[in-house]
N, C-alpha and C positions, 0 to 999 in steps of 0.2 A: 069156786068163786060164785054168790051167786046173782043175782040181775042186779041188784041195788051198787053192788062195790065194780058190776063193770059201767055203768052207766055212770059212777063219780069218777071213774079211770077214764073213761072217753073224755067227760068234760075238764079235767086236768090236761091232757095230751094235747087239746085242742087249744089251749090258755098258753103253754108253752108255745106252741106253733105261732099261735097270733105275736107274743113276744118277740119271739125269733125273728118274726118277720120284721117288727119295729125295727130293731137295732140295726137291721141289716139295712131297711131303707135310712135310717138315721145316718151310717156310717156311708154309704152312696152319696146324700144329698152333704154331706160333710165336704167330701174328696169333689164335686162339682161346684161348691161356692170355694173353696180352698183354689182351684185352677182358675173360678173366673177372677177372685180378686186379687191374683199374682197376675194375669194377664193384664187385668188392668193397670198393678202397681208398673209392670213392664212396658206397656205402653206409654204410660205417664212418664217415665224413667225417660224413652225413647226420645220421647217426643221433648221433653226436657233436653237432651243432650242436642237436637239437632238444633232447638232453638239456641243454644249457646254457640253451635260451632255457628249460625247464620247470621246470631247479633254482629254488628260490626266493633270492633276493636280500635283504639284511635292509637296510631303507635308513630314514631319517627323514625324515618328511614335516613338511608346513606351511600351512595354509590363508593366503591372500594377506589383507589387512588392510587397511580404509582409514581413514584416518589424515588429521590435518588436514594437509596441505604445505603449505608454500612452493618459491615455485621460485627455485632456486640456480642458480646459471651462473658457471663460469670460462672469463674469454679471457684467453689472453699481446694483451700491449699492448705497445707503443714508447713512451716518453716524448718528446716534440719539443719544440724550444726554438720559441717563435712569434716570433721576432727574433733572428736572430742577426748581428752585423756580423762582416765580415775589416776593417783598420785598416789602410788604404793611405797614403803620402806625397802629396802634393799638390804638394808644391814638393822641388825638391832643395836639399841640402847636407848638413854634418854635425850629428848629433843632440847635441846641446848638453846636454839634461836629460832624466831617464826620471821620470816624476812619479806613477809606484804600484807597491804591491806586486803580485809575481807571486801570480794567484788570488785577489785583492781584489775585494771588491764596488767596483765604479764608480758615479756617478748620470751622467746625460746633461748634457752640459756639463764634465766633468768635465776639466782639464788633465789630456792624459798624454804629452807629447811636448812636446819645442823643437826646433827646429831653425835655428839661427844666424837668431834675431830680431833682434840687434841691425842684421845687415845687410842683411834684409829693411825695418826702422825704418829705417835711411839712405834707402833705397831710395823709400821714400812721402815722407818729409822732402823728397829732389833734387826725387820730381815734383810735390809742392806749389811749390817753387822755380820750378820750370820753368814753371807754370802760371801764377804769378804773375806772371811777366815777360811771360807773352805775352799774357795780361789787359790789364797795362799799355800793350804795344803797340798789343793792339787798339783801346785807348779814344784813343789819340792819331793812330792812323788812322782811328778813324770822325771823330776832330773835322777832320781833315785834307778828308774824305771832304765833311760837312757845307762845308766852303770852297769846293767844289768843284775842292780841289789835289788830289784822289787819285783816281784810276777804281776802278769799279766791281767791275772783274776781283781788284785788288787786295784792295779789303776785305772781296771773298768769299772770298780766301785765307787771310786773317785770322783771317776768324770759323771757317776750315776746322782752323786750326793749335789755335786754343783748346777745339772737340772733341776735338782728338788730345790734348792735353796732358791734357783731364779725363778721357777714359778712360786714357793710361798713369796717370794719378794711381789710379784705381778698380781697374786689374790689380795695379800695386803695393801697396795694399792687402790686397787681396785675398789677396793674396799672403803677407802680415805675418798675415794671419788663419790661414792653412794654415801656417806657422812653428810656431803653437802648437797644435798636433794634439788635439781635446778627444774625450770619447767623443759620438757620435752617439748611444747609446741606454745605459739604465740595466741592467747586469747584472753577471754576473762575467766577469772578465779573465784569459786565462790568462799564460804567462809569457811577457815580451817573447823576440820573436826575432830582437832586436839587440841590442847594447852601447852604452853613450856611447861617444862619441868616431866612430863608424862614418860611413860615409859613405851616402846612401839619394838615392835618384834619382825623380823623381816618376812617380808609378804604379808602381812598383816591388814586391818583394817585400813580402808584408805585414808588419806590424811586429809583430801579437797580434789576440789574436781575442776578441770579447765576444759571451757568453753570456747571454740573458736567462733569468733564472729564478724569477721570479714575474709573472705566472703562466705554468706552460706547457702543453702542449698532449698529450694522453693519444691513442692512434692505435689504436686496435681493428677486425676485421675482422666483420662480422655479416651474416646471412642480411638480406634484403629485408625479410622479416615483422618477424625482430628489432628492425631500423631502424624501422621503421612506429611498434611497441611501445615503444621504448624516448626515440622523440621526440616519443610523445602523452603517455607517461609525463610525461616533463621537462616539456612546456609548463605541464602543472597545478601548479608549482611547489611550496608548502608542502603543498599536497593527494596530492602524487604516494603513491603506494604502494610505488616502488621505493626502495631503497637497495644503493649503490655505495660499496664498499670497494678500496682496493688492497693488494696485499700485495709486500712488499719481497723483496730480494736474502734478509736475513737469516731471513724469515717474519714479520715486523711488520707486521701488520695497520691501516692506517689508514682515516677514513672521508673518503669524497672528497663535498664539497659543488660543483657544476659551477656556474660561472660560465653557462656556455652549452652546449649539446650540438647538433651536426649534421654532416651525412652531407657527403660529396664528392656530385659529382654523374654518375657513372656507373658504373656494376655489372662489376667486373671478368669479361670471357668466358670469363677461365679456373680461376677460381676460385668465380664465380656469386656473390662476397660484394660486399660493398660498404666503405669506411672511414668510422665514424663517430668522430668526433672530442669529444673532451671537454676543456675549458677548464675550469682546479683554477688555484686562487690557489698554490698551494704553498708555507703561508704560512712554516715550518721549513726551506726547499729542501731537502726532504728526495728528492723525483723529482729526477734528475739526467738531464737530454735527452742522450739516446742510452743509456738504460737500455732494459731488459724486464722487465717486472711483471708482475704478475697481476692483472687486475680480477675484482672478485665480483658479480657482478650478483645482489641476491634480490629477493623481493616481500615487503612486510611483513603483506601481508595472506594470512590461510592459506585453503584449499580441500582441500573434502576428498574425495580420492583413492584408487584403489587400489593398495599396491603390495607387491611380494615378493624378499624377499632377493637381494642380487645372485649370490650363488653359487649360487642356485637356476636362473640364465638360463643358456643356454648359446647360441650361434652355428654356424650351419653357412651353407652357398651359398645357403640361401632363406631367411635372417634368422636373429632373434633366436626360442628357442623354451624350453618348460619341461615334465618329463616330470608329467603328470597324471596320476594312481595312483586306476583304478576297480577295484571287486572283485580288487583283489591284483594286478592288470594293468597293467603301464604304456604309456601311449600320449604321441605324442609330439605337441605342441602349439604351434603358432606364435600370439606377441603381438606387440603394438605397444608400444613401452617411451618411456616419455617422457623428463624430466630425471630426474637420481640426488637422493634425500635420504636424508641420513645414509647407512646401508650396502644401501639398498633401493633399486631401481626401481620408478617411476612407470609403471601398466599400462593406456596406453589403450583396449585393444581384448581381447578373446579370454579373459580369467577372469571369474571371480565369487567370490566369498566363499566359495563351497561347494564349491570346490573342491577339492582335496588335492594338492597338490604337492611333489617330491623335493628338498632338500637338500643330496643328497646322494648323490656318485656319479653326474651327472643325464650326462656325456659317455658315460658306460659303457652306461646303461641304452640297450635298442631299443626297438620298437616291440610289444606282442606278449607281453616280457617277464615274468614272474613274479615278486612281490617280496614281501617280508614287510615291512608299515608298519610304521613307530612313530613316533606324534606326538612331534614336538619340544617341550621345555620353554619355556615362555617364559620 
């Protein structure tokens, strides 16, 4: 190499170098305004958030009340039929007569089906015949028997053929009794689902289906404790304290007098409830099984309680809470809330009367916060 090409290598090397160095200060003074002006978005941020929690807030308060209650309770309920029959053939042949109207009240015993009696009626007629004759048989070989003109083998045959003859006598019958197909139990009947004239085979498809519906059976799901309460209640009869209402499809409110009240006998694992069952005469069939209603459960006797507006509660991930308003400051407060009466919650645990509670706004407000009261009107 010789002096000319090291002296343009030196002055290159050097040219890098000075580059280098730019970037380097460039990427330095980069990361130093990049920190000052997050610091300052961050104090601006700060200083923003504290003037908010400092503004004052104009909110109306409420001090919490106690009040006589009763305690109200709704459950959706199932209506069930406590009997219900499907109405199968017994015997085949064709259906002769349809003996009710489609969706008529039935009583038990009731005709609602023929089915070709008269030749089922032959049928018990032959085997009385047949049974006759072989009665007669038998009485002229036992006298034979007694002569000792007949063996023994024989007039065990005898007396073997005149069991056969009375029992076909007894199926035949029997038989003539399944012709006339009556209702098993007292209810409503929906619409047949055959025609006269058809033909039905025995055990066969059903023919209608009957509905009992007085009385029926009410299905509700309740806590353990519930259950405990609500069947010490009932035992006491005319003495109880509770009263049970249902409320209908339309909002018609009725009062249910329970023939009987009790529980299944195990605690659903995935629900942790239990089904308590209630027997209603239903004396208007006005519950129709396979409905959903609404039971009211109250107590008629009152107690008195603390409680505070429902719009005053509010909820987060650690319960139910209510902002309580000291020296113009709001702080945030967790309670225990029992059942609702009328537009208020019941307040087991965590207020007192002298308290001051918000209203109003109560999701908005923090912890900390600044607020200008004003008592609500009553």
């Amino acid at each position: 190499m010789n002096e000319h090409e090291i002296i343009k290598n030196t002055k290159e090397n050097k040219f890098n170098l000075t580059q280098g160095g730019i970037f380097v200060l460039i990427f330095i003074a980069g990361i130093v305004i990049g920190y000052l002006v997050t610091s300052y978005m961050a104090k601006k941020g700060f200083e923003k958030m504290m003037a908010a929690m400092n503004k004052e807030t104009y909110i109306t308060v409420q001090s919490p009340k106690i009040e006589n209650v009763t305690s109200n309770k709704k459950y959706i309920a199932k209506v069930e039929a406590i009997n219900a029959v499907d109405i199968k053939p017994q015997v085949s042949g064709y259906i002769e007569e349809i003996l009710f109207e489609d969706g008529s009240e039935v009583q038990e015993g009731q005709s609602l089906y023929n089915i070709e009696k008269r030749r089922y009626a032959a049928n018990v007629a032959s085997a009385k015949a047949n049974l006759m004759q072989i009665e007669n048989d038998y009485k002229r070989q036992q006298a034979l028997y007694k002569d000792k003109m007949l063996p023994k083998a024989e007039l065990e045959v005898a007396e073997a053929n005149v069991a056969k003859a009375k029992a076909a006598l007894e199926l035949a019958e029997v038989d003539l009794d399944h012709a006339d197909i009556e209702a098993p139990i007292s209810g409503r009947i929906g619409k047949t689902l055959i025609s006269k004239g058809n033909f039905v085979a025995s055990g066969g498809a059903n023919l209608a289906r009957i509905v009992q519906m007085q009385p029926v059976r009410i299905n509700i799901s309740v806590t353990d404790k519930e259950r405990l309460h609500t069947v010490k209640e009932m035992a006491k009869g005319t003495e109880s304290t509770m009263h049970l209402q249902a409320q209908l499809a339309d909002g018609t409110i009725i009062d249910i007098e329970p023939n009987k009240v009790y529980s299944d006998n195990e605690v659903s694992a995935q629900t942790a409830t239990i089904p308590l069952y209630i027997e209603y005469q239903n004396p208007e069939s006005l519950l129709i099984p396979g409905n959903f209603i609404n039971i009211l459960v109250s107590e008629t006797s009152a107690k008195e309680e603390i409680t505070v507006p429902q719009v005053a509660v509010a909820q987060d991930g650690n319960g139910k809470y209510v902002m309580v308003i000291k020296n113009d400051v709001a702080e945030q407060k967790y309670i225990e809330v029992g059942d609702t009466f009328k537009d208020r919650f019941v307040v087991k645990n965590g207020l007192t009367t002298d308290d001051k509670i918000a209203i109003t706004g109560v999701q908005k407000l923090s912890n900390g916060q600044k607020v200008k009261a004003t008592e609500a009107l009553e």
